[in-house]
N, C-alpha and C positions, 0 to 999 in steps of 0.2 A: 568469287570466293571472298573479294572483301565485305560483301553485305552479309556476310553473318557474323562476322564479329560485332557490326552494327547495329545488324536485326537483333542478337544476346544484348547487348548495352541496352539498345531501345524495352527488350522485353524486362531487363533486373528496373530498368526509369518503371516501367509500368507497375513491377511488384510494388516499388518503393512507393510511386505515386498512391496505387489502391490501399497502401498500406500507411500511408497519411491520413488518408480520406477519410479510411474505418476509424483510426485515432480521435479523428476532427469531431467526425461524426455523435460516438461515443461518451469524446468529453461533454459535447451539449447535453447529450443524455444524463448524465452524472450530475449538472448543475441542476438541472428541472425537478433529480430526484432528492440531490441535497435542498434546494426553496422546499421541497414538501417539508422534507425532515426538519427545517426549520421552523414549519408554518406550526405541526403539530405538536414540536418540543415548548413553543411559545405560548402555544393556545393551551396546553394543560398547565402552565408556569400562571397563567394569567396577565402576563406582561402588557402592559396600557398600551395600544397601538396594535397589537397582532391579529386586530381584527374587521380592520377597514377595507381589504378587500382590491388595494391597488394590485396591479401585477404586470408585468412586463419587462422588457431589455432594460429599464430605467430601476424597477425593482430589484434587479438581477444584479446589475451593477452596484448599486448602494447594500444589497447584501454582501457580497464580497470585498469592497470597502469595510465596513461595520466590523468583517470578519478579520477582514486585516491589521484594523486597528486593534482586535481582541476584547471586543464587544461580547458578553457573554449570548445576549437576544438580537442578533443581526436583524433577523428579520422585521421583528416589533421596529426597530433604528429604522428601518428603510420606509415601513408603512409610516411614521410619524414625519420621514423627513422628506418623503412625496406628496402628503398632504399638505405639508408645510407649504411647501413650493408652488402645488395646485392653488389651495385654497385662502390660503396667506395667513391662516392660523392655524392653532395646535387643535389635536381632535378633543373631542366631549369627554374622555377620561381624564386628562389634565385640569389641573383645579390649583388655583393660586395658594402662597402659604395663609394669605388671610382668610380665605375660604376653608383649606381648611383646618386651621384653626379654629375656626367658627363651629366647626363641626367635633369638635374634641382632640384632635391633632394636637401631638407635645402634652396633654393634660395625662401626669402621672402614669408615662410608659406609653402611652397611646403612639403607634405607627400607623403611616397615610393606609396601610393594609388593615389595619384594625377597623376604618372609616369608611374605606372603599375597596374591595376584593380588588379589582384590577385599575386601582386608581393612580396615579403619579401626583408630583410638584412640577408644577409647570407657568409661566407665562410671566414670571415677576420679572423685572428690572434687573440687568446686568450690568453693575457699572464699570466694565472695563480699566478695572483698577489697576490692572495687570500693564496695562499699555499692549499688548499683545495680537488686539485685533485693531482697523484703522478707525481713526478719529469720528466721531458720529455725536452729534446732538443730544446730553442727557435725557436718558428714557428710550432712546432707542434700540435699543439691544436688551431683548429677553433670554431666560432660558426657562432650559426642560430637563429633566431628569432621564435618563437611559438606562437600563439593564436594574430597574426598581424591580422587586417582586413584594420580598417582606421584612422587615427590618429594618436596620441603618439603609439611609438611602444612597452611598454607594459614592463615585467619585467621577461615574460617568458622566455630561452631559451636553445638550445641544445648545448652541447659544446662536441667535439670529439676530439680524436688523430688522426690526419688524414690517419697515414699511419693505424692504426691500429684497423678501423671500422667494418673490418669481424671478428673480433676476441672477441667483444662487449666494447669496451675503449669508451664507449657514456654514457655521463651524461646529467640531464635535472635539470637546475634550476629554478623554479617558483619565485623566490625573490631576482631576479637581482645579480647573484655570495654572498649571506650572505651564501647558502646551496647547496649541492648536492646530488641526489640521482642516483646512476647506472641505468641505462636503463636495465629489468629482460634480460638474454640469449637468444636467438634465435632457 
């Protein structure tokens, strides 16, 4: 007689247990279909970066990051700041202010959108005027622009140690150099 009170415990553990599982399960499912709905909300935005093609637990992560931070383009954030990390520079749609410039940028209203559909500012010199990230070598710390489409270009963006982007030395500020937070490990 007392194994059924124990066999009932043991069978309500097992509801509980299956009824984790489905949860566990499900949540993954809900993340792979929010990474769509961001792929797609980004690729018709145009956003510089939404179309490099990384993807994985590392993608995944730096979206939800991005998102946390209240990144308008998580996803664009996570493709330029895995490439970053890969390849140890910014992707083909970034183009410095002297470039473009060069190209009519700033001349009489002209936006980087005006110049390039899905182009950004990206790779110039951050002098850490702020004090806010650690001490480095003049010239070594670039940034990048984030959640660009058309217009003002925004308050978002990435700032790196350039020699030292496989190693995670990448920050992202949402509030124009007042904050910084480390971009999570790879």
């Amino acid at each position: 007689m007392q194994t059924r009170p124990l066999l009932s415990r043991l069978g309500a553990v097992a509801v509980v247990g299956v009824g984790a599982l489905v949860w566990y399960l499900t949540q993954g499912q809900a993340a792979a279909v929010d990474l769509e709905q961001y792929q797609q909300q980004e690729a018709s935005a145009q956003v510089c970066g939404h179309d490099l093609g990384l993807d994985g637990p590392e993608v995944e992560t730096l979206v939800a990051f991005g998102d946390e931070q209240g990144l308008r383009y998580p996803y664009a954030f996570a493709q330029v700041t895995a490439y970053l990390w890969l390849i140890g520079e910014l992707p083909d749609c970034y183009m410095t202010k002297s470039v473009a410039s060069g190209k009519g940028w700033k001349n009489s209203g002209t936006t980087v959108d005006d110049i390039d559909e899905d182009g950004a500012i990206g790779g110039d010199t951050f002098g850490n005027r702020e004090g806010l990230l650690p001490n480095r070598p003049r010239g070594r710390y670039a940034e990048a622009d984030l959640d660009y489409v058309r217009g003002n270009r925004g308050a978002a963006r990435l700032v790196y140690d350039r020699e030292l982007t496989d190693r995670g030395f990448i920050w992202l500020t949402v509030d124009h150099y007042d904050s910084f937070e480390r971009i999570p490990e790879l």
